[in-house]
N, C-alpha and C positions, 0 to 999 in steps of 0.2 A: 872077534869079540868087540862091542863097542863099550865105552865108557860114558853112561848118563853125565849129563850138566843137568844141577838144577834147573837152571833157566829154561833147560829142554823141556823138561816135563812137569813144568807150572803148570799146562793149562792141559794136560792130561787128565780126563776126568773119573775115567772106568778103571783105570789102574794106576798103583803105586808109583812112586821113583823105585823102591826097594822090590815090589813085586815083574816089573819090569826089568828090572837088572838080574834076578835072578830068574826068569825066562831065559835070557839071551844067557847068562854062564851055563847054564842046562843044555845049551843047542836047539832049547825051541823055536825059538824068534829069532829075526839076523835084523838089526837097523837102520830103516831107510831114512840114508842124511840128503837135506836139502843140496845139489851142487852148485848152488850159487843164492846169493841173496834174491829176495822177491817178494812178490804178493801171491798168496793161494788162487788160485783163478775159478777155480772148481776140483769139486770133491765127490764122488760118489759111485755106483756102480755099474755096469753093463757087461753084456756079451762078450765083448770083444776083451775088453780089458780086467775083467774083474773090479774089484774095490780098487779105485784109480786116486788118482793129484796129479792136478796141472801145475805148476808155479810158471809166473807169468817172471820171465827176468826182463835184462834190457836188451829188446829185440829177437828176443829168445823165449821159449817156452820148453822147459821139463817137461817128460810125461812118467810115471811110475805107476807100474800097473800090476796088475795078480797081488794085492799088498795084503797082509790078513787083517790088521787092524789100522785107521786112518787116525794120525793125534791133531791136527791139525784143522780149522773152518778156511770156507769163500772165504776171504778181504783180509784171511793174517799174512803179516810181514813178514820174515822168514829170513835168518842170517845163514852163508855157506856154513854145511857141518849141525843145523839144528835137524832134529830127530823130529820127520816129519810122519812117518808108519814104520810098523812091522810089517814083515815079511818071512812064513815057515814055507821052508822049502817041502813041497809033496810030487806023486808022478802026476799029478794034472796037468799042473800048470809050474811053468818058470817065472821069474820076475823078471819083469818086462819094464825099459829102460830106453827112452828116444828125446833127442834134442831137435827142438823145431824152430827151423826160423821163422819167426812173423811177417 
């Protein structure tokens, strides 16, 4: 279970702080946290990864992939621990999680 920060979900637009928190107590949603401070690199979807985020760190690159929903744009800064997507677990797909060096 995670516990929202305001700050998390300022710039959340399509859902609540409170409608969001009670997704994740329900077990619908699981919260995908930023693992390290950064810049969003890219956002969006494809075959391979589903609804994806890149963060760009230093000399490193996040990748988080199969997410259901993306709360984050390209060029945001991002502190370790900020609430970047959801993620509902289904039989499709896993959530998909790799650290790349540049």
């Amino acid at each position: 279970r995670c516990v929202l920060q305001e700050e998390e979900v300022a710039e959340v637009k399509w859902v609540t702080k409170e409608q969001l928190q009670k997704m994740v107590e329900n077990g619908e949603y699981t919260c995908v946290y930023a693992v390290s401070g950064g810049q969003v690199m890219d956002t969006g979807e494809n075959h391979a990864l589903g609804k994806y985020v890149k963060i760009r760190h230093d000399g490193m690159i996040s990748v988080y992939g199969n997410c259901s929903k993306i709360y984050v744009k390209e060029g945001k800064h991002v502190r370790r621990g900020h609430v970047i997507a959801s993620y509902k677990q289904n039989e499709e797909n896993a959530f998909y999680y790799d650290l790349i060096e540049e």
